[in-house]
Backbone as a ProteinNet text record, in pm:
[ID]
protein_1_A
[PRIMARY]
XXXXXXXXXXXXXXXXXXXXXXXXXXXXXXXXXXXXXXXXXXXXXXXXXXXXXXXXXXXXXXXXXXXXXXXXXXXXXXXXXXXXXXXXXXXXXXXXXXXXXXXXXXXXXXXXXXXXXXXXXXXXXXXXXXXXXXXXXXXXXXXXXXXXXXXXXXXXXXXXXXXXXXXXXXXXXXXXXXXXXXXXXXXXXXXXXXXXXXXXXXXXXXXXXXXXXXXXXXXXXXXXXXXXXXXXXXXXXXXXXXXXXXXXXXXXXXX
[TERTIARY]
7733.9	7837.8	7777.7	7812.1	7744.8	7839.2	7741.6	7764.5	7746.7	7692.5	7713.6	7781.4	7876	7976.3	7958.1	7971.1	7965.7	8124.8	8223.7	8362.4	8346.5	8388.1	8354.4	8531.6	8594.2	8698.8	8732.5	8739.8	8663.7	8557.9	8536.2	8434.3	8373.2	8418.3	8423.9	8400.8	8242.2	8202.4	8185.1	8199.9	8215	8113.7	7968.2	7896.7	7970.7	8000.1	8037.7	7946	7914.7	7815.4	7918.9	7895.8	8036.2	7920.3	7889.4	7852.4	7873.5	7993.8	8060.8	8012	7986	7963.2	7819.4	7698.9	7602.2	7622.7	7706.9	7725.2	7637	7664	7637.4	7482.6	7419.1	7264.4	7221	7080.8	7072.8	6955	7004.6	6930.7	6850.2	6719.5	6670.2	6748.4	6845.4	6941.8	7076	7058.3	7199.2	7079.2	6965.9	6890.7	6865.6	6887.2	6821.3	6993	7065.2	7234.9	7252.4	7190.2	7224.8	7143.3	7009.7	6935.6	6995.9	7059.4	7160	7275.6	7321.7	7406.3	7367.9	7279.8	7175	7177.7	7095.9	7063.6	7165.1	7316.3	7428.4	7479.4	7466	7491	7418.7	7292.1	7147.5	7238.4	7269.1	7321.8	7445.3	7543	7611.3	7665.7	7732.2	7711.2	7931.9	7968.1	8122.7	8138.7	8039.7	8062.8	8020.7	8079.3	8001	8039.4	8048	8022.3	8080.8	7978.2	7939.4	7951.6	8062.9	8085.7	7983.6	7930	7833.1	7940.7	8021.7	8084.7	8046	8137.9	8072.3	8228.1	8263.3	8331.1	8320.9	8395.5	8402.7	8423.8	8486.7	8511.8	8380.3	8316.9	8178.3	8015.4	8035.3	7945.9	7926.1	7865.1	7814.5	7760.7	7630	7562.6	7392.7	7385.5	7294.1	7192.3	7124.6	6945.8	6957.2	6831.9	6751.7	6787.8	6849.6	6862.5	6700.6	6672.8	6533.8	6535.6	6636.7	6616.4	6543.5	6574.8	6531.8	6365.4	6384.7	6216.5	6112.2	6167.1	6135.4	6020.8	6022.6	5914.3	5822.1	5810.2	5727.7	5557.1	5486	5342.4	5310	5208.9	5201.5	5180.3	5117	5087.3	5224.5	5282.4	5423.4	5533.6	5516.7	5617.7	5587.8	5456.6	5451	5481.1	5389.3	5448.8	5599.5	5606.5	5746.1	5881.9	5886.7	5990.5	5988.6	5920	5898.4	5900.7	5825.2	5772.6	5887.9	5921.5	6041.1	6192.5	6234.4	6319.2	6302.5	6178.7	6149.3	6152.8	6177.9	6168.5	6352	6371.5	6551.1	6595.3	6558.2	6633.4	6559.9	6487.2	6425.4	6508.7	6535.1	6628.5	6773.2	6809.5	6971.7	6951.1	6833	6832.2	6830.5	6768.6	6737.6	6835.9	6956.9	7063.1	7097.3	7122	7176.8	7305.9	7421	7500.8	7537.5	7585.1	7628.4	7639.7	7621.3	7660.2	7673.6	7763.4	7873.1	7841.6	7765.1	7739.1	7903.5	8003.1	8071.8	8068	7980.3	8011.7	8097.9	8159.3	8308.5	8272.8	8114.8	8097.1	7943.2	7855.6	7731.5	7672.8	7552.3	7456.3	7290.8	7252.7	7097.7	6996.9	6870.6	6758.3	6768	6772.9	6835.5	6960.9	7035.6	7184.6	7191.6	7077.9	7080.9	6961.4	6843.6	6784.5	6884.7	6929.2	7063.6	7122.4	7148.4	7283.8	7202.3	7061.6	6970.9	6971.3	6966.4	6909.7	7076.3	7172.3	7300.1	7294	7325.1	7363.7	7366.9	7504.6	7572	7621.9	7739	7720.9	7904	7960.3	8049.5	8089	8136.5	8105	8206	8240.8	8366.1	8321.5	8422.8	8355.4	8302.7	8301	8301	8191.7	8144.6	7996	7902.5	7795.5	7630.1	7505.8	7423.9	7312.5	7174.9	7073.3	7018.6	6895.3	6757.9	6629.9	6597.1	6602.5	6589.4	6447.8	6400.7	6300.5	6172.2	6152.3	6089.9	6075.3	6258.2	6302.2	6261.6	6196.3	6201.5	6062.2	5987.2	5843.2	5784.5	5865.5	5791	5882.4	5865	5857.9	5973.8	6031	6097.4	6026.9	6068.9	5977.5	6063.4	6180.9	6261.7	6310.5	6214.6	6199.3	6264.9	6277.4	6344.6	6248.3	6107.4	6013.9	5983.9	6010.6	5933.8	6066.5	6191.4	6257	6344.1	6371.5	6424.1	6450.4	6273.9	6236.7	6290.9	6301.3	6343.3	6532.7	6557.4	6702.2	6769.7	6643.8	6692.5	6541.8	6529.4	6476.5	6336.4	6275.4	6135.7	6180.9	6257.9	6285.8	6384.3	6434.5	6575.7	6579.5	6469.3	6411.7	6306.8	6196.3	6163.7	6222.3	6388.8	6442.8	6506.5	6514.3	6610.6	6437.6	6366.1	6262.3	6158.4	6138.9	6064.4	6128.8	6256.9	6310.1	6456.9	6491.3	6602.8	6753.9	6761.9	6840	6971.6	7062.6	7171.9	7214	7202.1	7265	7396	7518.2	7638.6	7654.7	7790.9	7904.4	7831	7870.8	7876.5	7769.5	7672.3	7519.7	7486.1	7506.3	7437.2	7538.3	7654.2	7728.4	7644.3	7628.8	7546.1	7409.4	7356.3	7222.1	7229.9	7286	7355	7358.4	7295	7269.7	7432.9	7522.5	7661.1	7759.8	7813	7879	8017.7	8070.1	8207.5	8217	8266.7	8337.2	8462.5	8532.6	8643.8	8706.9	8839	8892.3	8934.3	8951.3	8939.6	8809.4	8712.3	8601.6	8605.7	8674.7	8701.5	8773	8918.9	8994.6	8916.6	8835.2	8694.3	8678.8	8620.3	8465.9	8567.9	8665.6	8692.3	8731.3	8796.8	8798.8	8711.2	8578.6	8506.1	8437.5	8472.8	8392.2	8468.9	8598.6	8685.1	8679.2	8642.8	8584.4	8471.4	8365.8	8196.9	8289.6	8334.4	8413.1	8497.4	8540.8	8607.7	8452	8357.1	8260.1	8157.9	8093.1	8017.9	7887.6	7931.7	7785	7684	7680	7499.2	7421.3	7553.8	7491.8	7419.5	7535.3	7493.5	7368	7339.6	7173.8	7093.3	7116.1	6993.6	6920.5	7093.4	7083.9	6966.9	7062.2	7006.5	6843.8	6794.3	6667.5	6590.6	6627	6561.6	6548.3	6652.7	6672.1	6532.1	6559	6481.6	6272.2	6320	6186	6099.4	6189.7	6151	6123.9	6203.7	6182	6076.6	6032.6	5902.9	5973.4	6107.9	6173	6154	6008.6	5969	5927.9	5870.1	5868.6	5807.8	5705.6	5632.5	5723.5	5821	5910.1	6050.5	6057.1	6175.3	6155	6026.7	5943.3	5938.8	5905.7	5894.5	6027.7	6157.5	6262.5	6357.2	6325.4	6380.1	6300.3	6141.4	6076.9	6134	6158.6	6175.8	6287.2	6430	6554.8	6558.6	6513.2	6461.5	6411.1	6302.6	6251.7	6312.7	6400.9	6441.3	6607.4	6677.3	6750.4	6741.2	6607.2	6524.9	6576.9	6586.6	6585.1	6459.8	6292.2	6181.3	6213.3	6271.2	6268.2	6319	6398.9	6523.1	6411.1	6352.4	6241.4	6110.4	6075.7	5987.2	5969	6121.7	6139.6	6200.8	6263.6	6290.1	6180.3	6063.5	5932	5843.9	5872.4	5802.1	5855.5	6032.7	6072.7	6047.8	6027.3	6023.8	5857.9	5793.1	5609.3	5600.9	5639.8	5606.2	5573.7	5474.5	5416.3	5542.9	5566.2	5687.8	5695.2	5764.9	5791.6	5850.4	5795.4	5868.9	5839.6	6004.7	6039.1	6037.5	6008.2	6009.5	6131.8	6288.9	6365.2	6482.8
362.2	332.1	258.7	275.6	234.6	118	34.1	-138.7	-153	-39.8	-72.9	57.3	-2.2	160.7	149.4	263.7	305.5	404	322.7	394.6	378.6	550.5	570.2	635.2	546.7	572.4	580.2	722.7	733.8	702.1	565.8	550	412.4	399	248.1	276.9	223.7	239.5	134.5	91.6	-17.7	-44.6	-112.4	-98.6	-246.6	-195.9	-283.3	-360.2	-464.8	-526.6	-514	-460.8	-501.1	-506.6	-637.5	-657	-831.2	-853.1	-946.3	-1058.4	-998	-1059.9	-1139.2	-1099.3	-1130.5	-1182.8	-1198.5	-1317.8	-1214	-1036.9	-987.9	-976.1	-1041.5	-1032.7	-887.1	-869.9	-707.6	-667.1	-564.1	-494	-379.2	-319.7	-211.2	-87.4	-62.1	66.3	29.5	-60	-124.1	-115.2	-151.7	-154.6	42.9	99.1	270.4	312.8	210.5	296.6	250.5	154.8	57.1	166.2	200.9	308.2	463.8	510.8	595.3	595	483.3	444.6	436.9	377	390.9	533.7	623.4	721.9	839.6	793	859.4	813.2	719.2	652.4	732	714	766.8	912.7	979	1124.1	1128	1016.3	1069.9	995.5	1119.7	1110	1057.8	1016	977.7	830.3	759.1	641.3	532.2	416.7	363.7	187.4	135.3	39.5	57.6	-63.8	-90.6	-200.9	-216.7	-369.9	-365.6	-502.5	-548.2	-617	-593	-707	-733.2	-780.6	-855.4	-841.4	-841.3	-858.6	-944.6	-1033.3	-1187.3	-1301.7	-1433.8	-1543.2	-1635.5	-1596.6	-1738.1	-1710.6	-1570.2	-1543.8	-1390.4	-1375.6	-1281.6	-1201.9	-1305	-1253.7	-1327.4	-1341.4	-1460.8	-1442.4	-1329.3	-1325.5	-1189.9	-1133.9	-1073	-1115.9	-1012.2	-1022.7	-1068.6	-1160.3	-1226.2	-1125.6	-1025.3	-963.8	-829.5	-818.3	-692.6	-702.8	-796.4	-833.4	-967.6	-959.7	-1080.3	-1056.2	-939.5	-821.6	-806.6	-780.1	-677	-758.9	-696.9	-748.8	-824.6	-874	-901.6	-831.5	-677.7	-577.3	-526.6	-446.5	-423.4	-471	-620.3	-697.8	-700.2	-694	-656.4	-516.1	-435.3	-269.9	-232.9	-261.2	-185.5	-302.1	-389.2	-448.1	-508.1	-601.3	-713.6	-501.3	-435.2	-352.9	-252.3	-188.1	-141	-187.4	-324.8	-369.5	-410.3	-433	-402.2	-290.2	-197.8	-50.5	-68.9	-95.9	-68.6	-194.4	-289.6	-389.6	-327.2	-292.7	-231.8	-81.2	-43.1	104.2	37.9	-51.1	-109.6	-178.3	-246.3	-332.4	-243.4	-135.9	-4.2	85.7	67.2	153.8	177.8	266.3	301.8	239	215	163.2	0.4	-55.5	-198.4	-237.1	-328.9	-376.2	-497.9	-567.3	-674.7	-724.4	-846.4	-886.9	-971	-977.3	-1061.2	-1134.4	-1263.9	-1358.4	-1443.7	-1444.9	-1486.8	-1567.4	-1608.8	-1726.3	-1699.5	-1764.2	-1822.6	-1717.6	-1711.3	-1584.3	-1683	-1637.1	-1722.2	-1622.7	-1659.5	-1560.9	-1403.6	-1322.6	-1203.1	-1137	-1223.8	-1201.7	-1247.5	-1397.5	-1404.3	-1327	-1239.1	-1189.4	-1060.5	-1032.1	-893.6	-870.9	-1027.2	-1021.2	-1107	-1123.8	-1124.4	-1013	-852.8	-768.3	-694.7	-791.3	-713.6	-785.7	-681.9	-730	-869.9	-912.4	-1065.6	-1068.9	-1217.6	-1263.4	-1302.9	-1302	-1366.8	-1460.2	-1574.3	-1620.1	-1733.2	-1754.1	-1833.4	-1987.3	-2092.4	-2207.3	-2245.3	-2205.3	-2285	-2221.5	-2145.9	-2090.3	-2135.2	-2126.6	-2161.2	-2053.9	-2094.9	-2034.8	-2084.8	-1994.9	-2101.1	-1998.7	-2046.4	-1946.8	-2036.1	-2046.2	-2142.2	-2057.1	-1932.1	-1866.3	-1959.6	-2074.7	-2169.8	-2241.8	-2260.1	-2303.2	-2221.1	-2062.9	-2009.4	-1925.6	-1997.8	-1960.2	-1902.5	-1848.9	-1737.7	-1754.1	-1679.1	-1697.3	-1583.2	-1610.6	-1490.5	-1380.6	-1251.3	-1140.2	-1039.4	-1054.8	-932.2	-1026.1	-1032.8	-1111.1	-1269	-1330.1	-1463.9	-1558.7	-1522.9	-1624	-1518.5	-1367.6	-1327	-1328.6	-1209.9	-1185.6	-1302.5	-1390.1	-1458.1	-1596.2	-1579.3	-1648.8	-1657.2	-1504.1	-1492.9	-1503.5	-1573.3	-1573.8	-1722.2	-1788.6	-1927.4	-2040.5	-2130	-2235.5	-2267.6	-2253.6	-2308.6	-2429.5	-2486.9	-2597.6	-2546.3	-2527.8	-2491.1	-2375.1	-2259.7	-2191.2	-2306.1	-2347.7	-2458.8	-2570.3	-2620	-2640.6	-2580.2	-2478	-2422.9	-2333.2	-2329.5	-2256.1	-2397.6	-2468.8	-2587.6	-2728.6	-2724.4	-2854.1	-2800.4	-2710.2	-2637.8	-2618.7	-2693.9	-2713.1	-2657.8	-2639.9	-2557.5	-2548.4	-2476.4	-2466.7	-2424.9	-2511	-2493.9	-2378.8	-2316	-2271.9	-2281.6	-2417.4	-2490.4	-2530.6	-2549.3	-2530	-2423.3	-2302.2	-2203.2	-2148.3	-2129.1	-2120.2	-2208.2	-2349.3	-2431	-2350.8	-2296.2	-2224.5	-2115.6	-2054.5	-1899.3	-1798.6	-1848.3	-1747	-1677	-1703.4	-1628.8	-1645.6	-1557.2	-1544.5	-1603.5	-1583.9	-1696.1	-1764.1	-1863.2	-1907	-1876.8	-1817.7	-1753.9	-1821.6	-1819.7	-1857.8	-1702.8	-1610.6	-1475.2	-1392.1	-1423.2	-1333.4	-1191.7	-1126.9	-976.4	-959.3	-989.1	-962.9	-981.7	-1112.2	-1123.3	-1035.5	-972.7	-895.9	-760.2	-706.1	-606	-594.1	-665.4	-739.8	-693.4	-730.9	-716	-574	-532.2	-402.7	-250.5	-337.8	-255.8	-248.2	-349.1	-402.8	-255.8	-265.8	-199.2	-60.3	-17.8	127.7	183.7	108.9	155.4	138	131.9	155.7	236.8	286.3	409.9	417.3	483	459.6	535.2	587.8	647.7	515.7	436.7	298.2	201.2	163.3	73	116.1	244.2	273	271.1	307.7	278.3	87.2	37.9	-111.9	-204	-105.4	-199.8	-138.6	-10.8	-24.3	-79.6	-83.8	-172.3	-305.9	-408.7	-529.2	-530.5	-402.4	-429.1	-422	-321.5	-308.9	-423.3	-493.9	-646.4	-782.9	-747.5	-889.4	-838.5	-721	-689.2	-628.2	-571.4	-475.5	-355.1	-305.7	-183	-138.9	-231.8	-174.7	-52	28.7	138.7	263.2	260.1	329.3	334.5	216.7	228.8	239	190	285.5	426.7	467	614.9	682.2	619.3	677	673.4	569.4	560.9	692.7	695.8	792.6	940.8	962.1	1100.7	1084	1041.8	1056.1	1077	1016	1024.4	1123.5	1197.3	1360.5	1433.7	1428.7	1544.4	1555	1468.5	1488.6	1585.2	1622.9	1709.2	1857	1894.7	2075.7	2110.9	2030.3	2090.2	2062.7	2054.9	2040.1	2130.7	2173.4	2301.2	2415.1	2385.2	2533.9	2582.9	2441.7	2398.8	2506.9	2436	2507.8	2636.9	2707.1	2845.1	2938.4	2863.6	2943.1	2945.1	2907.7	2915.9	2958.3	3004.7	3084.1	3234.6	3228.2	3389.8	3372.9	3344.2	3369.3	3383.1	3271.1	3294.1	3134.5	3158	3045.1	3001	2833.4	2765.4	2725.4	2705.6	2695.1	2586.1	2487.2	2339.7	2309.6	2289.5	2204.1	2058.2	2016	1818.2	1783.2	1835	1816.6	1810.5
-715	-813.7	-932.5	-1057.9	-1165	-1206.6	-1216.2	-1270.1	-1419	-1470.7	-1622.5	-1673.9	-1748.1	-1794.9	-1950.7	-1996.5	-2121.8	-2125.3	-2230.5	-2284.2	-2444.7	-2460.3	-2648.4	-2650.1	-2735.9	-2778.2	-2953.5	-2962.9	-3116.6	-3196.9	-3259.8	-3319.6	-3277.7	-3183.1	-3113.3	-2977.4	-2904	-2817.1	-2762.3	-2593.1	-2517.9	-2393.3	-2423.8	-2293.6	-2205.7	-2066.2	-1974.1	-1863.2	-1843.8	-1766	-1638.3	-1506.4	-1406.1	-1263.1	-1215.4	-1134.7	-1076.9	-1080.1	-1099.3	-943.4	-815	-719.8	-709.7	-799.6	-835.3	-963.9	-1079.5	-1144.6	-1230.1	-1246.5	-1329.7	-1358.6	-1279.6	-1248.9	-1250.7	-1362.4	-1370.4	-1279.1	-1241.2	-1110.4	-1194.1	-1087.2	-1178.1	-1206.7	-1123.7	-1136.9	-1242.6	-1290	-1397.5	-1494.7	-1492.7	-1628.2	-1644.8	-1550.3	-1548.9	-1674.2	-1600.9	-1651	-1777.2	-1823.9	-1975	-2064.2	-2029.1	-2087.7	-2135.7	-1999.3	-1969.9	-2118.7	-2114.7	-2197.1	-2342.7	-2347.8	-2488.4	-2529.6	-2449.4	-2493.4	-2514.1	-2424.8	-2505.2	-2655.4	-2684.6	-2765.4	-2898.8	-2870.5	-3004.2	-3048.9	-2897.9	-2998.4	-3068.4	-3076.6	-3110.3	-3279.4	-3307	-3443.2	-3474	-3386.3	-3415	-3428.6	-3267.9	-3275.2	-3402	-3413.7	-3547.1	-3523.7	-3420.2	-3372.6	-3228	-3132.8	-2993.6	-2966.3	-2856.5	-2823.4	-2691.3	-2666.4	-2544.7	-2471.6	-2353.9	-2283.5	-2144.3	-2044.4	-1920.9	-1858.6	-1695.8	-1643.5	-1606.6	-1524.7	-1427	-1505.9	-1452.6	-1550.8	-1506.7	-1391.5	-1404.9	-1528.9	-1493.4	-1596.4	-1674.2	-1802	-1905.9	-1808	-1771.2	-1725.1	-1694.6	-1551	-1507.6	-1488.6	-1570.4	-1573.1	-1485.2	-1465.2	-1371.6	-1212.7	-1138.5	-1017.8	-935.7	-887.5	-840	-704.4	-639.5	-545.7	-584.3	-693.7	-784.1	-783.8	-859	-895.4	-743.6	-659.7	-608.5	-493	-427.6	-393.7	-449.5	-519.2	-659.2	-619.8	-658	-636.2	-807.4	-878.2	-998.2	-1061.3	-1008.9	-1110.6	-1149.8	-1042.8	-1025.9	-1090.5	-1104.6	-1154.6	-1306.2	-1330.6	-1524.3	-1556.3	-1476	-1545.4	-1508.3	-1411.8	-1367.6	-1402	-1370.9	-1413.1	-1559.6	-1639.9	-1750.5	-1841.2	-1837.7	-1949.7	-1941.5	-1844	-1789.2	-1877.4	-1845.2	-1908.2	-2060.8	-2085.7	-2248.5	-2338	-2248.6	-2323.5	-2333.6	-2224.5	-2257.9	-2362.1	-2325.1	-2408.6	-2621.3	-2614.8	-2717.8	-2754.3	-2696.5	-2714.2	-2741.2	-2695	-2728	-2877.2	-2884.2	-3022	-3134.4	-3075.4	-3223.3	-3235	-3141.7	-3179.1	-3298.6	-3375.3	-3519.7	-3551.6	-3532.5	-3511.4	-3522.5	-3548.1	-3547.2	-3390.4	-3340	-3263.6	-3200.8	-3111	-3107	-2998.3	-2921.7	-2839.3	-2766.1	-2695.6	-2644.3	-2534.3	-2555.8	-2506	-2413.1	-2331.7	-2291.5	-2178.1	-2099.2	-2022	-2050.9	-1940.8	-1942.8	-1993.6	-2064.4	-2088	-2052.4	-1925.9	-1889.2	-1838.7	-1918.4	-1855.7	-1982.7	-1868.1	-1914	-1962.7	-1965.9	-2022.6	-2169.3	-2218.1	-2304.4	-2384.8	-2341.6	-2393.2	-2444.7	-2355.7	-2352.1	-2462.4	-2491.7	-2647.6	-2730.8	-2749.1	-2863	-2938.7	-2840.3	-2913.3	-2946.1	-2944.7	-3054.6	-3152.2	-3298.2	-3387.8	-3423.9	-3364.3	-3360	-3260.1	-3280.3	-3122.6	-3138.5	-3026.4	-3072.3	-2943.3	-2934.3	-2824.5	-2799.4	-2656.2	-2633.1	-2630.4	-2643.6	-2659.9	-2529	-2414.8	-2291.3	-2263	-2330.5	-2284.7	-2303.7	-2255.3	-2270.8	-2273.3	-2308.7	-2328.9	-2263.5	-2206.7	-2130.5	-2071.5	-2055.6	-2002.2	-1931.9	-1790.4	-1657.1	-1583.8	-1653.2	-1549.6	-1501.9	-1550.7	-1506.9	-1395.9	-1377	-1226.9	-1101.7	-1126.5	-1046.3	-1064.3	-1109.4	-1124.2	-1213.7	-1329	-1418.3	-1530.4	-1625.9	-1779.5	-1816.1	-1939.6	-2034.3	-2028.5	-1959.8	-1984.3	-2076.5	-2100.9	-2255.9	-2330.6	-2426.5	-2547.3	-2591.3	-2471.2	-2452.5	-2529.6	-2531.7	-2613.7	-2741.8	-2745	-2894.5	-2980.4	-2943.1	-3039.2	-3067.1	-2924.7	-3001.4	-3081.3	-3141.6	-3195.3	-3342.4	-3349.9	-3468	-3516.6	-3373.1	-3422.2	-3399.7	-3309.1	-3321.8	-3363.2	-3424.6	-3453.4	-3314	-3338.8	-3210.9	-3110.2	-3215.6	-3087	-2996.3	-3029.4	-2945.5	-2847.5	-2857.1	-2764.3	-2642.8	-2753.5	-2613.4	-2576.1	-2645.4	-2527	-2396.2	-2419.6	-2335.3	-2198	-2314	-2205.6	-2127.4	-2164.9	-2134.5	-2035.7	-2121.8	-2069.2	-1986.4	-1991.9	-1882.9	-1962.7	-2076.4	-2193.3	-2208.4	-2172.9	-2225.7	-2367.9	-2410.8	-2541.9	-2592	-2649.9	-2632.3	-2747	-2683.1	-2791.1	-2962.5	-2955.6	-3111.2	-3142.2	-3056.6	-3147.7	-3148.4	-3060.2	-3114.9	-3228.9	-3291.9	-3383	-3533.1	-3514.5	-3585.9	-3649.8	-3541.8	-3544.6	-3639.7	-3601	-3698.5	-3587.1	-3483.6	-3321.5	-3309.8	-3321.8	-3301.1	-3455.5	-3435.3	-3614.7	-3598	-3492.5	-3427.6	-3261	-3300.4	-3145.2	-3116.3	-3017.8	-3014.6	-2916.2	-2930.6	-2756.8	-2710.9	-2798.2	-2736.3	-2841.1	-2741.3	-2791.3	-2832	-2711.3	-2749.9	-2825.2	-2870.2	-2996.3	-3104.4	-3116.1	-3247.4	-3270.1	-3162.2	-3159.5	-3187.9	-3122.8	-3198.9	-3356.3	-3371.1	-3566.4	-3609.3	-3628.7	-3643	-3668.3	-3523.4	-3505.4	-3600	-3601.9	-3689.3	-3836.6	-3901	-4026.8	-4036.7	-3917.1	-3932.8	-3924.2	-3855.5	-3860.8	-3991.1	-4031.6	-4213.5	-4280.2	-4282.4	-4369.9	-4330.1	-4448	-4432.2	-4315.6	-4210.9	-4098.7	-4130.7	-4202.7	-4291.6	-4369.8	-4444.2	-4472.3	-4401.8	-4297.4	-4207.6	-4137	-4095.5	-4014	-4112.1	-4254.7	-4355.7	-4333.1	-4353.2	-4380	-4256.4	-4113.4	-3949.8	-3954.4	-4042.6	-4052.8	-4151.4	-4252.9	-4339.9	-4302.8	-4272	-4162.7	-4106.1	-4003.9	-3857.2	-3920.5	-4011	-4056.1	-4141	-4210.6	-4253.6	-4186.4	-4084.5	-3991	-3837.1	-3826.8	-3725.8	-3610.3	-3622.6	-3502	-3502.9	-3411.7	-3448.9	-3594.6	-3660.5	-3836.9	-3840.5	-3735.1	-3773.3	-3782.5	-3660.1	-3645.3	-3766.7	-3774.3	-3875.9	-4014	-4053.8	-4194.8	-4164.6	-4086.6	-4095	-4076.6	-3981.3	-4014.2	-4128.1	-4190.7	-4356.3	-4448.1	-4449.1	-4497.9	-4472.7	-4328	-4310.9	-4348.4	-4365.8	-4385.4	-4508.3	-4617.4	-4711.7	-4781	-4744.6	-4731.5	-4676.6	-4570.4	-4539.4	-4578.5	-4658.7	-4795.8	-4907.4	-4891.1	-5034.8	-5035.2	-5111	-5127	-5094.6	-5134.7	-5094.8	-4932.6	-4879.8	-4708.7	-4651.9	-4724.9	-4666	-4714.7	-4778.5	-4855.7	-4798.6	-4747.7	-4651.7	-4519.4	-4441	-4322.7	-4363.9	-4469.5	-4471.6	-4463.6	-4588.4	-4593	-4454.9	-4321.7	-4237.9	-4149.9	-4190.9	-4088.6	-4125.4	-4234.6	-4317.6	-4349.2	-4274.6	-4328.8	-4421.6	-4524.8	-4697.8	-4717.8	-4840.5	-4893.1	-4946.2	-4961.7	-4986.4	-5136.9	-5238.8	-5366.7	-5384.1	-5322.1	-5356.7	-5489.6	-5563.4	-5685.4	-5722.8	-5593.2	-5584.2	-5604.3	-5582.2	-5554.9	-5456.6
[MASK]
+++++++++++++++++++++++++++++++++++++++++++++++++++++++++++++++++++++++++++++++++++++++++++++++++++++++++++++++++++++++++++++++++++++++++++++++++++++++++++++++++++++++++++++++++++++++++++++++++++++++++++++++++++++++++++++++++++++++++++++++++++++++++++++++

């Protein structure tokens, strides 16, 4: 049975975290379905914002299931799990699309690496934030020390990675880490997402790559997908591929 659901209702798509008895803890077969979910997502050309949510009132979502990974040998545990879950949490951040992290209790470990790589954040006051993988022997392995460096202040990552730190509601709001505190996160977060849906989604994927390509999210990739989108706009592109379906030298005008 799948613990992470993906619902696209028009242009407004909904990934669901639902593993509520584990406190939403991600397993390797919830990280196979989030991917799953991703990669419905990449094709389609209707949706134009993605809410991130969570079932249960204790938590978002409480890291990496340690049963998941708790086996694993050290080789094992870098290729297959840490690189594994970097490819997915990396496929959700590069979605084309806007997208809406909701917040609505704890996000620790991997829950808060999870809703680093959305968009924004929107987040209830009673929540926290928090990378405890210390307590339990090992380190941030999806981007808890790289990306999201770039979204909160050095200290405030090594508090939360060094000294065990919680970080509230209202400092990470303070921070710029979440764009509201809500007492209903999801009504926010759809607001919001409804706002990104009345505007042009050819814009917004130009915009989330230019963004991504300035601040070091994938820049090789997202230079070259601005480039080709770019070129293959052209009339020499359409002339391009005609002349090589019909074995004729091509007559590009540079237009």
């Amino acid at each position: 049975m799948s613990a992470v659901h993906l619902e696209i209702d028009g242009a407004l798509a909904r990934i669901t975290v639902d593993n509520p008895a584990k406190l939403n803890a991600l397993t390797p077969e919830m990280l196979a379905q989030l991917e799953d979910a991703c990669a419905t997502l990449e094709r389609s050309s209707l949706v134009r914002a993605v809410l991130l949510t969570a079932v249960g009132e204790r938590a978002f979502c409480a890291g990496a299931d340690i049963v998941g990974w708790g086996a694993l040998s050290p080789t094992d545990f870098a290729r297959l799990w840490v690189r594994e879950g970097h490819r997915v949490y990396d496929r959700f951040a590069r979605l084309s699309q806007p997208t809406i992290a909701v917040i609505h209790a704890h996000a620790f470990g991997g829950g808060l690496e999870l809703v680093a790589c959305a968009d924004i954040r929107v987040m209830a006051p009673q929540a926290t934030l928090a990378l405890p993988e210390a307590q339990v022997g090992i380190v941030p392995g999806w981007g808890g020390n790289t990306r999201l460096l770039r979204l909160l202040p050095e200290a405030a990552v090594k508090e939360m990675a060094l000294f065990g730190r919680r970080l509230s509601a209202e400092r990470a709001l303070a921070l710029g880490f979440v764009a509201e505190v809500s007492d209903n996160p999801l009504a926010t977060a759809l607001a919001i997402a409804n706002q990104a849906i009345a505007a042009s989604p050819r814009a917004h994927e130009v915009a989330k790559y230019q963004i991504h390509a300035a601040v070091g999210e994938d820049r090789a990739a997202m230079i070259e997908a601005l480039g080709s989108g770019m070129v293959g706009a052209t009339k020499d592109r359409d002339e391009g591929v005609s002349a090589f379906r019909e074995k004729r030298s091509p007559d590009f005008q540079g237009i």
